[in-house]
C-alpha positions as CSV (number, residue, x, y, z in Angstrom):
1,X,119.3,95.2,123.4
2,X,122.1,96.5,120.7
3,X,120.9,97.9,117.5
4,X,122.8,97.9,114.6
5,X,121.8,99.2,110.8
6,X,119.6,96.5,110.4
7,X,117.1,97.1,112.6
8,X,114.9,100.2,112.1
9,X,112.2,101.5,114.7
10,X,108.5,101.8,113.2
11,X,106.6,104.8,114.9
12,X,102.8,104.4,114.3
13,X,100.7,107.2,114.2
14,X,101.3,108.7,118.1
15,X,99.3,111.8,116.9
16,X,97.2,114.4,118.5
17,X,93.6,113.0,117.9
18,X,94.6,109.2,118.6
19,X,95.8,110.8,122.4
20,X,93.1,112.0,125.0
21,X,91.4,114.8,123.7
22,X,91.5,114.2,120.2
23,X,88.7,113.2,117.9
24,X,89.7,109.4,118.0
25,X,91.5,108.9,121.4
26,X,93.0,105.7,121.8
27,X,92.6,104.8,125.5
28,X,95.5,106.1,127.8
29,X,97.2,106.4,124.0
30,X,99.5,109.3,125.5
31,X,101.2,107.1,128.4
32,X,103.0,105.3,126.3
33,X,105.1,108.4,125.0
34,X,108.1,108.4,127.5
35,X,108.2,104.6,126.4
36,X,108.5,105.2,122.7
37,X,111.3,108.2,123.6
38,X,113.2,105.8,125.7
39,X,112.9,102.9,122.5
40,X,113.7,105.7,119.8
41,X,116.7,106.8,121.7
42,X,118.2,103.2,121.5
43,X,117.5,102.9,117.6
44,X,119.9,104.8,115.1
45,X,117.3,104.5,112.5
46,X,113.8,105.9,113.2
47,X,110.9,105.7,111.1
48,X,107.1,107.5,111.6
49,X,103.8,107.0,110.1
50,X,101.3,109.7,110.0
51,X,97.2,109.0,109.3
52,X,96.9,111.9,107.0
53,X,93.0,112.1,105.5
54,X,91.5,114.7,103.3
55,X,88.1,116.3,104.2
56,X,85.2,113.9,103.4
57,X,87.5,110.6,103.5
58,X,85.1,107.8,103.1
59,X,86.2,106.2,105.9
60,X,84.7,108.9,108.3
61,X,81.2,108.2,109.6
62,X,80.0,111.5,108.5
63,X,80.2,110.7,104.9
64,X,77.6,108.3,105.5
65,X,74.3,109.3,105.8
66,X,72.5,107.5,108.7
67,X,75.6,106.1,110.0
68,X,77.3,106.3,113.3
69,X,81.2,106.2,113.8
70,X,81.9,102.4,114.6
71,X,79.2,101.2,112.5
72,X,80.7,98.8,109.9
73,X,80.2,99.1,106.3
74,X,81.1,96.9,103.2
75,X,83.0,98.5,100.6
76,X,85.1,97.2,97.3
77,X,87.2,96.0,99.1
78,X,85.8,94.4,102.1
79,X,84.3,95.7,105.5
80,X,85.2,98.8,106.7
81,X,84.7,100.5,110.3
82,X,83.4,104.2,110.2
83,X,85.4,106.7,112.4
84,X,84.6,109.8,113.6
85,X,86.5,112.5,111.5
86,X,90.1,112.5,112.3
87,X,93.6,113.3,111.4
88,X,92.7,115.2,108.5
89,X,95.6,117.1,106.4
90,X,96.6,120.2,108.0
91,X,95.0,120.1,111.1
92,X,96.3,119.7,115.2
93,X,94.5,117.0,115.3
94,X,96.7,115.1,112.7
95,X,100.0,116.5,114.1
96,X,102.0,114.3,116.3
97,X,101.9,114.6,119.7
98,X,104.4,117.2,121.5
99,X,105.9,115.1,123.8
100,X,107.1,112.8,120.9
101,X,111.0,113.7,121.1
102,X,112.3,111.9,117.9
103,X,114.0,114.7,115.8
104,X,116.2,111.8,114.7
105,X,113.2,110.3,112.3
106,X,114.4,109.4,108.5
107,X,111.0,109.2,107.2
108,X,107.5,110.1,107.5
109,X,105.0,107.8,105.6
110,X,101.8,109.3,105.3
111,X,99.2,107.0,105.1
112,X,94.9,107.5,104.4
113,X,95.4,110.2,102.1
114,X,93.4,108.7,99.1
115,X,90.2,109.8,99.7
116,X,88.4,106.5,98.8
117,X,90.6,103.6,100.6
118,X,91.3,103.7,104.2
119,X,95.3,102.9,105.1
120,X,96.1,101.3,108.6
121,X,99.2,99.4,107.3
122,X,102.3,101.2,107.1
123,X,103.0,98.9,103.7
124,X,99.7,98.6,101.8
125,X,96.5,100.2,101.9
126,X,93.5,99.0,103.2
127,X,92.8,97.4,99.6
128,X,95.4,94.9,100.3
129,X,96.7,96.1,96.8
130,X,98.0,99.5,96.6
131,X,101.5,99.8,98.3
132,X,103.1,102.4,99.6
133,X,106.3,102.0,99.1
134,X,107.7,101.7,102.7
135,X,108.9,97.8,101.7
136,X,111.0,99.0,98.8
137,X,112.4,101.5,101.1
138,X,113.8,99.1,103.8
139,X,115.2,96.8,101.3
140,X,117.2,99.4,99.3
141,X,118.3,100.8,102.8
142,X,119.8,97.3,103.9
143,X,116.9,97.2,106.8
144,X,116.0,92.9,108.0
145,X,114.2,94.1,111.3
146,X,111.6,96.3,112.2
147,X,110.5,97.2,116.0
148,X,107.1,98.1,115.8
149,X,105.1,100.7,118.6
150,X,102.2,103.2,118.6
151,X,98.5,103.6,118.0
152,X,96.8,101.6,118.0
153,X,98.0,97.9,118.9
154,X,94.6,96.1,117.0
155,X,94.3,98.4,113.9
156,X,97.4,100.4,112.6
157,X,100.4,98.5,114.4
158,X,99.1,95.1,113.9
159,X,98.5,95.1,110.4
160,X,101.5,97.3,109.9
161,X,103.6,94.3,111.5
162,X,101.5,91.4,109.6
163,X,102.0,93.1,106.1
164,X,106.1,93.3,107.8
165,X,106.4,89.7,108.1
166,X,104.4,88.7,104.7
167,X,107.2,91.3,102.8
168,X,109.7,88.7,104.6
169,X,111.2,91.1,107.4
170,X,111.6,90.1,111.2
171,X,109.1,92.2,113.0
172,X,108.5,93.0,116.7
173,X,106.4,94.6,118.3
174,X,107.1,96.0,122.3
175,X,103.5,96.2,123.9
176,X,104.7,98.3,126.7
177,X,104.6,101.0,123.7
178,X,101.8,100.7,122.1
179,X,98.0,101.1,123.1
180,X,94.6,99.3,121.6
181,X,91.5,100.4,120.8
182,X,89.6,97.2,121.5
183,X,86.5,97.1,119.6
184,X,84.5,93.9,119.9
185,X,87.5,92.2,120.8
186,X,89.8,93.4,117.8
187,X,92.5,93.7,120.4
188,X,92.8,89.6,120.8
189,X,92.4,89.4,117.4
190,X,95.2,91.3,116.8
191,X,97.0,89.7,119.1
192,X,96.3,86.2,118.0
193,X,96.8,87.2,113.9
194,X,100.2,88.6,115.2
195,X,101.7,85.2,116.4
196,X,99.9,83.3,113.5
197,X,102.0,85.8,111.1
198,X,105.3,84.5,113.0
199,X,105.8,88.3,114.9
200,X,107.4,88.4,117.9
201,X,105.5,90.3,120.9
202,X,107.4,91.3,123.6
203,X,106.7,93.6,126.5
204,X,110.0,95.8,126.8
């Protein structure tokens, strides 16, 4: 498929502690690595997001007392599933993994790093409010499509591509690239709330 400076490539959150080992593995999360290198190296334009929590986010199960991680909670601003502590500032856990080889990358979004909001989309925070600025970004750049892969398919990447479409880009997202988490089903959820949201799944 050719490229041109219209499309960008949206990297979600391929970081240490989403990959076996780390604190909130994503199944098999590191096999898709040689697949997002082979994508990246097609795309001139290259964009990452990083999950990026302070200590104590209130998202993590351990600020809860009584509460295990995947319990769900109600918040402010609707239900929220507790994690086990992850990807939080400064630490190897929240770096991204080695074997990611795109030194080409424009831009690093950070995402998570308010202490009382969770942030899976790469466009608004978990508020469905706050933005982050990412949308602006494309616009002013001249970007109409975004090729979505990462970690993980039912959380980060599909809300990253939802909130894509509703801020009126053409989003895709290769599933050979990306890996889910699939609690209670989330991962057909995902899927489903995808194709409702007009993206465009593919496998390669």
């Amino acid at each position: 498929m050719t490229h041109d400076d219209r499309d960008v490539l949206l990297i979600v959150d391929v970081q240490n502690d989403f990959c076996p080992g780390g604190a909130l593995a994503v199944p098999d999360g590191d096999t898709i690595i040689p697949a997002v290198n082979r994508l990246a190296r097609s795309f001139a334009h290259v964009i990452l997001t990083q999950d990026w929590h302070p200590p104590g986010h209130a998202s993590f199960a351990s600020s809860h007392s009584g509460r295990s991680p995947f319990d769900a909670i109600e918040v402010s601003y609707g239900t929220q599933i507790l994690w086990p502590d992850h990807c939080v500032q400064g630490t190897t856990g929240a770096g991204f993994h080695p074997k990611l080889d795109v030194l080409h990358a424009e831009l690093v979004v950070r995402k998570g790093f308010r202490s009382a909001v969770d942030s899976y989309s790469a466009f608004r925070e978990n508020d469905r409010r706050t933005p982050t600025g990412l949308a602006g970004y494309l616009r002013e750049r001249g970007f109409e499509r975004i090729t979505l892969c990462g970690l993980a398919t039912d959380f980060c990447v599909a809300f990253s591509a939802i909130d894509g479409r509703q801020a009126g880009f053409d989003v895709t997202v290769v599933t050979s690239a990306c890996r889910g988490i699939d609690i209670d089903g989330s991962l057909g959820r995902a899927m489903r709330s995808m194709s409702e949201a007009g993206v465009t799944v593919r496998a390669e």
